[in-house]
TORLUM-403004 format. One record per residue: x negated, y, z negated of N, C-alpha, C in turn; chain; residue in one letter; residue number from 0. Coordinates in steps of 0.05 Angstrom, whole numbers. Layout:
n.px:n.py:n.pz:ca.px:ca.py:ca.pz:c.px:c.py:c.pz:c:r:k
X:Y:Z:X:Y:Z:X:Y:Z:A:A:NUM;
...
This chain:
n.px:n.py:n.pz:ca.px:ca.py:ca.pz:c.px:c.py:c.pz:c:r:k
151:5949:-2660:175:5952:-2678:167:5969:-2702:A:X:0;
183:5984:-2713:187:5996:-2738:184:5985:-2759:A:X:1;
164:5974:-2774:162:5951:-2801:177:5973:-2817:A:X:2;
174:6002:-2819:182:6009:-2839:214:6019:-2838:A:X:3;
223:6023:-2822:256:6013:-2813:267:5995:-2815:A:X:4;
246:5978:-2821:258:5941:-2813:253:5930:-2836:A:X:5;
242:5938:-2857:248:5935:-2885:263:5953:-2903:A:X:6;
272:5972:-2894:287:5993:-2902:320:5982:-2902:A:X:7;
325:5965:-2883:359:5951:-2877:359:5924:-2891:A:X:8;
331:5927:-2903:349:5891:-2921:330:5895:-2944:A:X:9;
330:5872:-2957:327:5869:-2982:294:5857:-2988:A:X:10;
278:5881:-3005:251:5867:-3011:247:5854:-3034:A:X:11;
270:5855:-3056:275:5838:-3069:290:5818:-3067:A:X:12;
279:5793:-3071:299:5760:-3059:296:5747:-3076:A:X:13;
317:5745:-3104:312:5724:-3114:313:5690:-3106:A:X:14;
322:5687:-3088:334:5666:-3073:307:5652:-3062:A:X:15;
285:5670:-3063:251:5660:-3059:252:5621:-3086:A:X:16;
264:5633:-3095:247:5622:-3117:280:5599:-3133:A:X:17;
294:5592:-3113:311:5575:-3111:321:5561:-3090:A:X:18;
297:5557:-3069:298:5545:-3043:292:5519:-3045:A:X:19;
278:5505:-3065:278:5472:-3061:279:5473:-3096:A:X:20;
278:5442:-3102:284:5434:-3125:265:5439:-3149:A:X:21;
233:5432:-3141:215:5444:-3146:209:5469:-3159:A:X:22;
215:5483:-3137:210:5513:-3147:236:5518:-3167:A:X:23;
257:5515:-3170:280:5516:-3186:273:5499:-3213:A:X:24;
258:5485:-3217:253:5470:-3239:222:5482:-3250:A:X:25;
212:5496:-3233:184:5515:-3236:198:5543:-3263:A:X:26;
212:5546:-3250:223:5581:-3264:245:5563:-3279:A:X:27;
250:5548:-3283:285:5546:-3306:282:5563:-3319:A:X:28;
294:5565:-3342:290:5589:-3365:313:5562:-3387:A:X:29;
322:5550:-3382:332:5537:-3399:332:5496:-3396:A:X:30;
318:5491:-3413:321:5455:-3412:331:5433:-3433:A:X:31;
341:5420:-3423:352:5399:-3442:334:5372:-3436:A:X:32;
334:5360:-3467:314:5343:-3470:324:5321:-3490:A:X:33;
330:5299:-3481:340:5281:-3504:324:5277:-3522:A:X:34;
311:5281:-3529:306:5282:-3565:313:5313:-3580:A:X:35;
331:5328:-3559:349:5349:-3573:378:5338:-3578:A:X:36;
383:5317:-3578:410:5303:-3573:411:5287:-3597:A:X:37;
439:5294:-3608:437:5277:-3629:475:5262:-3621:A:X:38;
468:5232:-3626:497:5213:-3624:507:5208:-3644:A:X:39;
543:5222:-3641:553:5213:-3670:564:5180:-3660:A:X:40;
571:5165:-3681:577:5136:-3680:603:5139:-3695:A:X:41;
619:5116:-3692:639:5105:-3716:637:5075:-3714:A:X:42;
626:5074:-3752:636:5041:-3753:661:5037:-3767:A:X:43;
666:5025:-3758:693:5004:-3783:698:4978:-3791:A:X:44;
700:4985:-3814:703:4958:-3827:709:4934:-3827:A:X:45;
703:4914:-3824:722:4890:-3818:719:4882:-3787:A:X:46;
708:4906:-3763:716:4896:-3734:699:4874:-3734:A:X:47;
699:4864:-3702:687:4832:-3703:678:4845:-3670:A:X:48;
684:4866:-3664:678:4875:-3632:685:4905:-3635:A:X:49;
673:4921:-3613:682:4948:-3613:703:4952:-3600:A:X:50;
718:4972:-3608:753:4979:-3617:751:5007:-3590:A:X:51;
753:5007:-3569:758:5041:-3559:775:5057:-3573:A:X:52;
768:5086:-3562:782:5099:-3578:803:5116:-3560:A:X:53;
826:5112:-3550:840:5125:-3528:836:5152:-3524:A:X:54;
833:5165:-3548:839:5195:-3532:811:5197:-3526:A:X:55;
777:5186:-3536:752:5191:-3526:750:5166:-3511:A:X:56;
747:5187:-3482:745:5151:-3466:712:5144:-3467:A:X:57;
710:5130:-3465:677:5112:-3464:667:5110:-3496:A:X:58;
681:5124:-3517:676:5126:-3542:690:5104:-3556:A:X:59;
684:5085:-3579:690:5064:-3582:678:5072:-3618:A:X:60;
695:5055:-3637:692:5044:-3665:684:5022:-3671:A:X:61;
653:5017:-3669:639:5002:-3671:640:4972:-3693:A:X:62;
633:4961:-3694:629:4936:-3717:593:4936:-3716:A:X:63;
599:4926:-3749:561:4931:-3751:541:4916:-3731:A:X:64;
561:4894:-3719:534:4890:-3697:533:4902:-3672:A:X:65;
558:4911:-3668:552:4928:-3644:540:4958:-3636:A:X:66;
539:4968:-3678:529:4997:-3683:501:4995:-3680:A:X:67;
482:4974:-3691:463:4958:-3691:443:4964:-3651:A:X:68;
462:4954:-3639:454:4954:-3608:465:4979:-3603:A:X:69;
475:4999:-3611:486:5026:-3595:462:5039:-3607:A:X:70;
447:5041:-3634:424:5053:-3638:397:5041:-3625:A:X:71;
392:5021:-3620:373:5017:-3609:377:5024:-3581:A:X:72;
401:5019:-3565:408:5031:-3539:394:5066:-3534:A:X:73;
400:5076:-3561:405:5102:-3566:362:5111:-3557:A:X:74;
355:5103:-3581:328:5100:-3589:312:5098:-3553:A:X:75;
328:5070:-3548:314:5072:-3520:310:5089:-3497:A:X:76;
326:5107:-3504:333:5122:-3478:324:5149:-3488:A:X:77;
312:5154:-3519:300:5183:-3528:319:5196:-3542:A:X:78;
341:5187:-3543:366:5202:-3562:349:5210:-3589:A:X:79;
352:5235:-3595:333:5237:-3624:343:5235:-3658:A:X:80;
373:5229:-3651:387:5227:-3681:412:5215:-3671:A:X:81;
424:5192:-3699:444:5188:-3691:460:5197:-3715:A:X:82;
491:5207:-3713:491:5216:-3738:528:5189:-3738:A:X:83;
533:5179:-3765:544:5164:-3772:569:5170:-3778:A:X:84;
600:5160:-3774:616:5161:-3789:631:5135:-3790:A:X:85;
636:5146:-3818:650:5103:-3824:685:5107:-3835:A:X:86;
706:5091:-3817:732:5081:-3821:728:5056:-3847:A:X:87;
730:5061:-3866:731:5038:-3892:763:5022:-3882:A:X:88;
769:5000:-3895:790:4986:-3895:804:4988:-3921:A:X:89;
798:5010:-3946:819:5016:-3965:806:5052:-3969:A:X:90;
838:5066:-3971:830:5091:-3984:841:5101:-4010:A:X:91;
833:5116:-4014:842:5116:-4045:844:5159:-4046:A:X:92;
854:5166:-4069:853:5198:-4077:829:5200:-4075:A:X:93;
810:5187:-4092:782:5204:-4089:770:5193:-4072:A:X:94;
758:5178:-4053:752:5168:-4035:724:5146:-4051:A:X:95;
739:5125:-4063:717:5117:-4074:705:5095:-4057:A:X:96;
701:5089:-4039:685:5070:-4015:666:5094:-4014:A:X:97;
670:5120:-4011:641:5132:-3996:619:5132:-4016:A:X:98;
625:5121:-4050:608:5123:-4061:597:5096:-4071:A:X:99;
611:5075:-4050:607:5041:-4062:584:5042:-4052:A:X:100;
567:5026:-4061:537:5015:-4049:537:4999:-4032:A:X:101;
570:4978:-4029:571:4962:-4012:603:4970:-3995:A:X:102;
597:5004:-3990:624:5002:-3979:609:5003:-3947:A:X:103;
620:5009:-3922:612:5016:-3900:599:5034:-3889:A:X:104;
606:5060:-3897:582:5075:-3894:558:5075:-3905:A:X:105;
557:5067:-3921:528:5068:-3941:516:5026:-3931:A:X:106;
529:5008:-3929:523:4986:-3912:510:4992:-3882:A:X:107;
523:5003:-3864:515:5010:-3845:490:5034:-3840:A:X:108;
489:5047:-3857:461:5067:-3862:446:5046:-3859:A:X:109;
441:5032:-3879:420:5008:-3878:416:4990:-3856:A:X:110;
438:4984:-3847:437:4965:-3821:422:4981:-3807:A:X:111;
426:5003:-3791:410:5022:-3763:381:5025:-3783:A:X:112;
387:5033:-3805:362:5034:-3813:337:5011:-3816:A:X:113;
344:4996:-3819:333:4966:-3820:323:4959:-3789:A:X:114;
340:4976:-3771:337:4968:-3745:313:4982:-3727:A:X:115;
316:5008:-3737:297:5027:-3720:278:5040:-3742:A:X:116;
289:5036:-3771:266:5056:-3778:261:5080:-3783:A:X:117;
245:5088:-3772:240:5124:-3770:236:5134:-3735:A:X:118;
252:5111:-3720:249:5123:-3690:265:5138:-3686:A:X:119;
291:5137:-3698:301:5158:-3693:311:5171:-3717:A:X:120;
321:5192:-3723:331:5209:-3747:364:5196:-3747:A:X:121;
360:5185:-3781:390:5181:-3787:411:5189:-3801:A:X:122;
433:5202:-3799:442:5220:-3798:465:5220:-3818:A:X:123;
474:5210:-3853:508:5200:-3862:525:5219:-3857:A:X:124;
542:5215:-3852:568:5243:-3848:578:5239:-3881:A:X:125;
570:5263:-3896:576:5271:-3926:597:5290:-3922:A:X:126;
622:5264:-3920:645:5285:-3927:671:5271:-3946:A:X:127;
685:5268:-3949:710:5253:-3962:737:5244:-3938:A:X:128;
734:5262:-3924:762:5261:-3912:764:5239:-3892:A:X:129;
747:5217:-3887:748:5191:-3874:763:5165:-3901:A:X:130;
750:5179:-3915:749:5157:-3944:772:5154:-3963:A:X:131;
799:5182:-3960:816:5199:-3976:847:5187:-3970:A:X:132;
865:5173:-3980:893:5172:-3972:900:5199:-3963:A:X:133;
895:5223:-3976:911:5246:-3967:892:5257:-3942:A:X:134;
875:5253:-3936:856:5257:-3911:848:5285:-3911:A:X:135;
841:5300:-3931:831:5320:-3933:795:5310:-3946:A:X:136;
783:5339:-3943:754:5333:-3950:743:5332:-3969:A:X:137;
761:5332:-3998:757:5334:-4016:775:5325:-4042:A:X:138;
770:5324:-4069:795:5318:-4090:814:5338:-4095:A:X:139;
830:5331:-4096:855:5344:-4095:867:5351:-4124:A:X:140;
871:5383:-4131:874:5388:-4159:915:5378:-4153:A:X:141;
927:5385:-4186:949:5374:-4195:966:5401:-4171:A:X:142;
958:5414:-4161:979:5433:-4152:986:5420:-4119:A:X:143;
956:5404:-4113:951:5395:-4092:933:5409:-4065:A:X:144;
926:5429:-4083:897:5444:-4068:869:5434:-4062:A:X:145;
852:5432:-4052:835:5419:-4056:807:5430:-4072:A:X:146;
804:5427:-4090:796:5428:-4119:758:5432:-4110:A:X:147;
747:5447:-4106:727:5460:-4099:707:5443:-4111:A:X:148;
706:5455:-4145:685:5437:-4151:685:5413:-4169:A:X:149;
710:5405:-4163:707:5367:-4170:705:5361:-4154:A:X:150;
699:5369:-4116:690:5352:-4108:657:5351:-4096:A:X:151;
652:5369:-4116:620:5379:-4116:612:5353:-4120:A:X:152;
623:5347:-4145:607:5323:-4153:617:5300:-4147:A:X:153;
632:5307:-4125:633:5267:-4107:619:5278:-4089:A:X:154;
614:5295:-4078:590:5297:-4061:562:5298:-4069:A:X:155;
553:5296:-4093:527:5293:-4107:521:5266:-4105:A:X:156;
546:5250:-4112:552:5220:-4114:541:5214:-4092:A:X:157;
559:5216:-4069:555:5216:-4036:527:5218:-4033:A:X:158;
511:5239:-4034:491:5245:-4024:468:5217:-4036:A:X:159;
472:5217:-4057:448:5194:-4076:450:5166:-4066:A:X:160;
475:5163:-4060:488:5132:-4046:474:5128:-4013:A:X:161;
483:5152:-3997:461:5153:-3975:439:5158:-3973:A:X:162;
423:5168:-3994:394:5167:-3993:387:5147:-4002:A:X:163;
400:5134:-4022:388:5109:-4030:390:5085:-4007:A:X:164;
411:5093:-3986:415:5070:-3960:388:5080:-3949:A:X:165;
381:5101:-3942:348:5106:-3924:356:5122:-3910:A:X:166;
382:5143:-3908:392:5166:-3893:370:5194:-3896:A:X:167;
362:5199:-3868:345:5214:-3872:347:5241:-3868:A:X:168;
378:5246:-3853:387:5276:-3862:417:5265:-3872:A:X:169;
433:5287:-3888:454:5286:-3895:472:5305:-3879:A:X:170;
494:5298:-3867:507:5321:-3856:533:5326:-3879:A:X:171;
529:5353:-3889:538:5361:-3909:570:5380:-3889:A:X:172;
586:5362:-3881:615:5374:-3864:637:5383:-3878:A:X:173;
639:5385:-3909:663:5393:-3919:674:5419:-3925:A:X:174;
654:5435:-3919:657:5463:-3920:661:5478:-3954:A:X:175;
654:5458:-3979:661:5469:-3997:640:5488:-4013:A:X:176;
647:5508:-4020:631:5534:-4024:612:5523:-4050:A:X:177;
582:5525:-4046:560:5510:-4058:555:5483:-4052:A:X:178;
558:5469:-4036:558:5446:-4031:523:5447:-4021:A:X:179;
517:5451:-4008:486:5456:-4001:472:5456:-4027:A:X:180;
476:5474:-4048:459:5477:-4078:471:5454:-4089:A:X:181;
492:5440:-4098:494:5425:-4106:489:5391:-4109:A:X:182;
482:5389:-4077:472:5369:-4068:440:5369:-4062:A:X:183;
434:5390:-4064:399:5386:-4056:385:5392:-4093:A:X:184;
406:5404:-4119:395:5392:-4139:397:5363:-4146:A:X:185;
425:5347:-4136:426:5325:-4147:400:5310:-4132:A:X:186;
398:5318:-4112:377:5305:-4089:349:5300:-4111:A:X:187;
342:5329:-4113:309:5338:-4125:315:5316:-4156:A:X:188;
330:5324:-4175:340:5315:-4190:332:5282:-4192:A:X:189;
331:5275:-4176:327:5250:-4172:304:5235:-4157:A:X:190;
291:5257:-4155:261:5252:-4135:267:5254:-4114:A:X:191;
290:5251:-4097:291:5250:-4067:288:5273:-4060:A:X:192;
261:5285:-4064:257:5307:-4043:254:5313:-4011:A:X:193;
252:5285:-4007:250:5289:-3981:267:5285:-3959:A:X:194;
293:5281:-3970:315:5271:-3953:331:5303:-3950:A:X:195;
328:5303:-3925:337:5335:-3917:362:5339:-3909:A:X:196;
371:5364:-3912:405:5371:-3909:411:5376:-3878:A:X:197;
428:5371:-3873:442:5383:-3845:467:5395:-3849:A:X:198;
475:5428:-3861:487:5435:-3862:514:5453:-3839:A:X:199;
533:5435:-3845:563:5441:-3827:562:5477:-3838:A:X:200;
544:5493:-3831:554:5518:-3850:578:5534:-3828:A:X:201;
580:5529:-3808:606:5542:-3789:618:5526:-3775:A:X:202;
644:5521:-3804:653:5494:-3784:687:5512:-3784:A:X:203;
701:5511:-3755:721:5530:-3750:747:5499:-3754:A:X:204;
766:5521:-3765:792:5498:-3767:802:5501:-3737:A:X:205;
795:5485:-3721:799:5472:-3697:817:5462:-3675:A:X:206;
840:5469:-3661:852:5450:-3647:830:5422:-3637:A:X:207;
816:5432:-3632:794:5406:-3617:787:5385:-3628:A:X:208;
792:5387:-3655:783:5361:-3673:806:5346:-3661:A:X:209;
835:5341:-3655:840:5324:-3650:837:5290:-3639:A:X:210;
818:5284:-3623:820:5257:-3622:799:5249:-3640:A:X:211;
783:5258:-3653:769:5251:-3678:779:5242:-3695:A:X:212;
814:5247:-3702:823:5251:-3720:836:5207:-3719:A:X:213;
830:5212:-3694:843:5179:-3681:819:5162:-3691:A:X:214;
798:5173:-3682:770:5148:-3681:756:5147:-3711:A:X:215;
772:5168:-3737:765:5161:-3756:792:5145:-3777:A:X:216;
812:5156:-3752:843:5146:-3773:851:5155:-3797:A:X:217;
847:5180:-3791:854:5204:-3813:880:5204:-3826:A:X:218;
888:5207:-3843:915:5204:-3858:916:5231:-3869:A:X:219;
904:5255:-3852:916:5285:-3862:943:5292:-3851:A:X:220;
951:5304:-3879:981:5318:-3864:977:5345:-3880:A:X:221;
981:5361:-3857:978:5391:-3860:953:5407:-3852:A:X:222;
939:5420:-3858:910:5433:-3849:881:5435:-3867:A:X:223;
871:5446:-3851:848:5455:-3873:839:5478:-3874:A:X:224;
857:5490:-3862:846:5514:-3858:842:5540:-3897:A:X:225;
841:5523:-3909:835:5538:-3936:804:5533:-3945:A:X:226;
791:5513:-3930:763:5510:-3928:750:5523:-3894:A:X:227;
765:5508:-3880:743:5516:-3855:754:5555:-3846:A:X:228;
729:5557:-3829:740:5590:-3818:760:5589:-3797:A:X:229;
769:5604:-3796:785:5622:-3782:768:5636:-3759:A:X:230;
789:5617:-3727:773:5627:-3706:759:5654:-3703:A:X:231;
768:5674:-3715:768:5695:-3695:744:5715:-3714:A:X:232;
732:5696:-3734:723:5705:-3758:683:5697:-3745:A:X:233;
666:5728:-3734:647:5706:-3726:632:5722:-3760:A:X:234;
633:5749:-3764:614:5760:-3785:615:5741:-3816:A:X:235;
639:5730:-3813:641:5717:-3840:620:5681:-3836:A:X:236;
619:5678:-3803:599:5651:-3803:580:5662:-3805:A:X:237;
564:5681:-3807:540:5693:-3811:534:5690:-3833:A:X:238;
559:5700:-3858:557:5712:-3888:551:5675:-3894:A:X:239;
563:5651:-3883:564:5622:-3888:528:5608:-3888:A:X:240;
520:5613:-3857:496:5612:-3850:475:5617:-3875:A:X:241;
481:5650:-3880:452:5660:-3911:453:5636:-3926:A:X:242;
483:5639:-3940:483:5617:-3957:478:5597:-3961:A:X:243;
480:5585:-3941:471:5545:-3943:445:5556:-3940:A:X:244;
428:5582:-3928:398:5582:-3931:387:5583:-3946:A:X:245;
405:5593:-3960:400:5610:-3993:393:5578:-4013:A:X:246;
411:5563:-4010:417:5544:-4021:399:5524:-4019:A:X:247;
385:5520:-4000:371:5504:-3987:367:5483:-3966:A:X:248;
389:5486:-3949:394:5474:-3917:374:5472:-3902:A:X:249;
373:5447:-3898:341:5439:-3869:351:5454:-3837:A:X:250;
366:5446:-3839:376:5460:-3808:412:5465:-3818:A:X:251;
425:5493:-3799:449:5490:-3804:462:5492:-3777:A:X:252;
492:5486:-3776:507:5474:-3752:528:5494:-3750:A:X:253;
541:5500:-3722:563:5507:-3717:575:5484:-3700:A:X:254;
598:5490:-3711:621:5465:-3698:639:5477:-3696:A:X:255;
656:5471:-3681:656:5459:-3646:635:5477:-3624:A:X:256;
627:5472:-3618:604:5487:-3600:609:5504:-3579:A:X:257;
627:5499:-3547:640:5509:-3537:657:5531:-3538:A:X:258;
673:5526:-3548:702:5554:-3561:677:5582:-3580:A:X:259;
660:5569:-3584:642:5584:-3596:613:5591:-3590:A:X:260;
610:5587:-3570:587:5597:-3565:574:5624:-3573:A:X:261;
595:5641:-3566:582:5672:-3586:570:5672:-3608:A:X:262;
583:5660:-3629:566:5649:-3653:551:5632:-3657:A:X:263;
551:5615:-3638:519:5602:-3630:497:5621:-3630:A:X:264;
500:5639:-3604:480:5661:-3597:479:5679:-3627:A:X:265;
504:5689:-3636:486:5705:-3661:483:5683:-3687:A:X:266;
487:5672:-3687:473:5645:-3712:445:5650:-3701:A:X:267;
432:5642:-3677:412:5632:-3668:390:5659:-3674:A:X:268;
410:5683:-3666:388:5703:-3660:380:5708:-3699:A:X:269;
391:5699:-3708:396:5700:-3750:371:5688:-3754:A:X:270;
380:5657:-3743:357:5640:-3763:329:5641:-3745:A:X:271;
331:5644:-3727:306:5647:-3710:275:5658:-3729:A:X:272;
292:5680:-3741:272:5696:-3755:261:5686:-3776:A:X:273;
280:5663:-3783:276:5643:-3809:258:5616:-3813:A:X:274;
254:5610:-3786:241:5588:-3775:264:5564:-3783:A:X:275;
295:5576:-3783:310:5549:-3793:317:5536:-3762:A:X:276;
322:5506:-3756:334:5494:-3733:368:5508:-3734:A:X:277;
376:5502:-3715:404:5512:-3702:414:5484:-3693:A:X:278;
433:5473:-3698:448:5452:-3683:479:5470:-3674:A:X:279;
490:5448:-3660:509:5461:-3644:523:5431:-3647:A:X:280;
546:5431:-3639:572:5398:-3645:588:5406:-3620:A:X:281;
583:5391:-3604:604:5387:-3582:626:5366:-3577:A:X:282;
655:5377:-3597:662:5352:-3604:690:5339:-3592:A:X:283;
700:5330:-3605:718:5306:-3598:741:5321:-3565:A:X:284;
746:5339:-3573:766:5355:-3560:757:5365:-3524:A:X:285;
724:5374:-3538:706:5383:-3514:714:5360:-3499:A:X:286;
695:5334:-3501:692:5307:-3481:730:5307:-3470:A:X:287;
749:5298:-3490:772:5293:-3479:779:5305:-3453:A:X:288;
770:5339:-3456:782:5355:-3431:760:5352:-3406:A:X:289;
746:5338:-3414:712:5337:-3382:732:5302:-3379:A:X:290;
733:5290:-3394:743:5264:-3387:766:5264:-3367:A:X:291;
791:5274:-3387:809:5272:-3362:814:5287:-3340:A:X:292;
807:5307:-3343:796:5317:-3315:781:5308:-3289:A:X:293;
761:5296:-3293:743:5277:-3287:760:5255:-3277:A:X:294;
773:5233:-3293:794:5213:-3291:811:5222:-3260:A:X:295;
814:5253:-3258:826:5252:-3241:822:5267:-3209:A:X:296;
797:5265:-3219:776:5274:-3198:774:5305:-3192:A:X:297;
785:5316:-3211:793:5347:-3216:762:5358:-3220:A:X:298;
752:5349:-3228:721:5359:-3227:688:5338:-3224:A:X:299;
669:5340:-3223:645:5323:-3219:635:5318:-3255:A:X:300;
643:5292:-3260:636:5281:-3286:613:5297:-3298:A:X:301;
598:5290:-3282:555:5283:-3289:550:5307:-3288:A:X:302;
561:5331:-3271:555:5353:-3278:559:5374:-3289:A:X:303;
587:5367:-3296:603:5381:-3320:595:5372:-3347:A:X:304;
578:5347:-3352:566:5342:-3377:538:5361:-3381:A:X:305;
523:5356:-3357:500:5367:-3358:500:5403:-3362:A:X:306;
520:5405:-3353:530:5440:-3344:543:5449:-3378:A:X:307;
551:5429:-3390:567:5442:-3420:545:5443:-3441:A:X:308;
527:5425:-3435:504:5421:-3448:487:5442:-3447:A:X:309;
481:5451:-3427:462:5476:-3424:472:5502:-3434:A:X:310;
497:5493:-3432:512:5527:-3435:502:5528:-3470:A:X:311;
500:5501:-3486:497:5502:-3514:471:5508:-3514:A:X:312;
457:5496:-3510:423:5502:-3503:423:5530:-3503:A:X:313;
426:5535:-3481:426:5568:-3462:432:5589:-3490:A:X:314;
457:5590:-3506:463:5595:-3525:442:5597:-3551:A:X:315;
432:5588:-3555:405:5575:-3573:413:5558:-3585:A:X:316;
421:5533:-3586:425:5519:-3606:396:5497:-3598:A:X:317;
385:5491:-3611:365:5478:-3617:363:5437:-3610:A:X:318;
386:5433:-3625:392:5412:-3632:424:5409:-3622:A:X:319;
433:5387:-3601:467:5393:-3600:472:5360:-3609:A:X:320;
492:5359:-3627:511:5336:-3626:538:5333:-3610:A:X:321;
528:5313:-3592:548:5305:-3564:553:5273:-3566:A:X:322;
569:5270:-3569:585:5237:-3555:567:5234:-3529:A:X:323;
565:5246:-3502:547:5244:-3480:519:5234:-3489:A:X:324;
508:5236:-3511:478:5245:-3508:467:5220:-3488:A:X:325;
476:5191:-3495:470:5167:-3484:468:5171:-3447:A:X:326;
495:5184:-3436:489:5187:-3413:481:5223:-3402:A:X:327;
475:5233:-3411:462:5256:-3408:433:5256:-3417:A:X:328;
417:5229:-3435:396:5224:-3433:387:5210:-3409:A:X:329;
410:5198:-3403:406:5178:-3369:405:5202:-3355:A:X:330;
423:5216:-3351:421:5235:-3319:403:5255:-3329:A:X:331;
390:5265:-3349:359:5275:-3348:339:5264:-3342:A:X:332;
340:5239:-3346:317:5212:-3348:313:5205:-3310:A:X:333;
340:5211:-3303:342:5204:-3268:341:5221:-3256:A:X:334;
């Protein structure tokens, strides 16, 4: 026979060599997910006596401090590497004065997980207002009814000192207000707490997707936010966001919602890379709802549509992703 005819009609390059068993496909990946890249947001609330589901996030639930207690050590066990916190109070007020009580719920519950695990896993306060606010925006609200930039600098200075003093060992800085990063890492230094590091929201997009978030914190916003967060279609201006919280002094910074945006994942990522800053990514409330009920109705394969949305953030560069899944996407990595 003709070897050289007979390689001439087909193909001497095969990538398909090197995706024939499982093995060899896990030899070459180019991309991996690893639960201690996973960080779990929580909600406690005040007053429960059992955990509350949350309808529109199915398997997602509003915890009571003893059940937040066993969802972090759950967490811990299985390699989850951060949990990050948000707390429903039982009174709100204009300025959101529970997020700055010593003995309101968020700053109680810091201490509880903390008390619990320690330094096994990274703990995470969500530093924002708009859980804490009758008007459910992220901030104080000037006389015209705008939200007033930098008066609420300094309830977030407040904020920040209240959770470090609980044993919060990053702050997630989510309100989008311009200096919030410098403002909070002087009150920080200011006070010796040098070592409690920022997790800055620096690209956080005004969202359809936040919706069922908006349930599992029991938000009392009416109207938008779009006068703080970006504007989808806006990626050069998350870039101009990014310098700044660097500038400022941000330990790692975040894009939220993660999905709808992956592009600006990839150029965030290819930015700070050069910086040696972490990249997180937020896969949030809206993402899970649409893999859920889909799923619910057998429209697609649960386990691999988690594992598959996950990578795509990974793949993207994000470093670090915050997912509701991480608990069972640390299981179906772990299996």
């Amino acid at each position: 026979m003709d070897t050289e005819a007979v390689a001439g009609r087909f193909p001497v390059v095969r990538p398909r060599r090197l995706r024939r068993t499982p093995a060899l496909r896990a030899l070459v990946g180019q991309t991996r997910l690893h639960p201690a890249d996973l960080m779990l947001p929580l909600f406690v609330k005040e007053g429960l006596s059992e955990p509350a589901p949350i309808g529109s996030m199915p398997g997602v639930v509003q915890h009571s401090r003893d059940s937040l207690r066993k969802a972090v050590v759950d967490a811990v066990a299985t390699g989850v590497g951060a949990v990050m916190l948000f707390a429903v109070p039982a009174t709100k007020d204009a300025t959101g004065t529970a997020a700055t009580d010593d003995d309101g719920i968020l700053n109680v519950a810091i201490r509880d997980i903390v008390s619990e695990v320690g330094d096994d896993a990274v703990i995470i306060g969500d530093l924002c207002l708009d859980e804490f606010t009758d008007h459910g925006h992220c901030g104080v609200l000037a006389d015209d009814g705008s939200v007033d930039n930098d008066a609420t600098l300094l309830r977030y200075q407040e904020m920040a000192l209240a959770q470090a003093s609980a044993g919060a060992h990053l702050l997630g800085l989510s309100g989008m207000m311009d200096g919030q990063v410098g403002a909070v890492r002087a009150a920080l230094d200011g006070e010796g707490r040098t070592d409690t590091a920022i997790l800055a929201y620096s690209v956080k997009y005004a969202s359809a997707f936040y919706g069922p978030f908006r349930e599992a914190v029991e938000s009392s916003l009416v109207g938008d936010r779009r006068t703080y967060q970006l504007d989808g279609g806006n990626a050069d201006e998350a870039l101009r966001e990014v310098m700044l919280d660097i500038a400022e002094g941000a330990d790692i910074v975040m894009v939220k919602p993660a999905l709808p945006y992956l592009d600006v994942v990839r150029r965030v990522a290819d930015m700070t890379s050069t910086q040696g800053v972490p990249l997180a990514a937020y896969q949030v409330s809206g993402e899970l709802a649409m893999v859920e009920a889909a799923a619910q109705r057998g429209w697609i394969d649960r386990d691999r549509a988690i594992l598959e949305t996950l990578t795509s953030i990974r793949r993207a560069g994000a470093g670090i992703i915050a997912t509701y899944w991480a608990l069972d996407a640390a299981r179906l990595l772990r299996d």
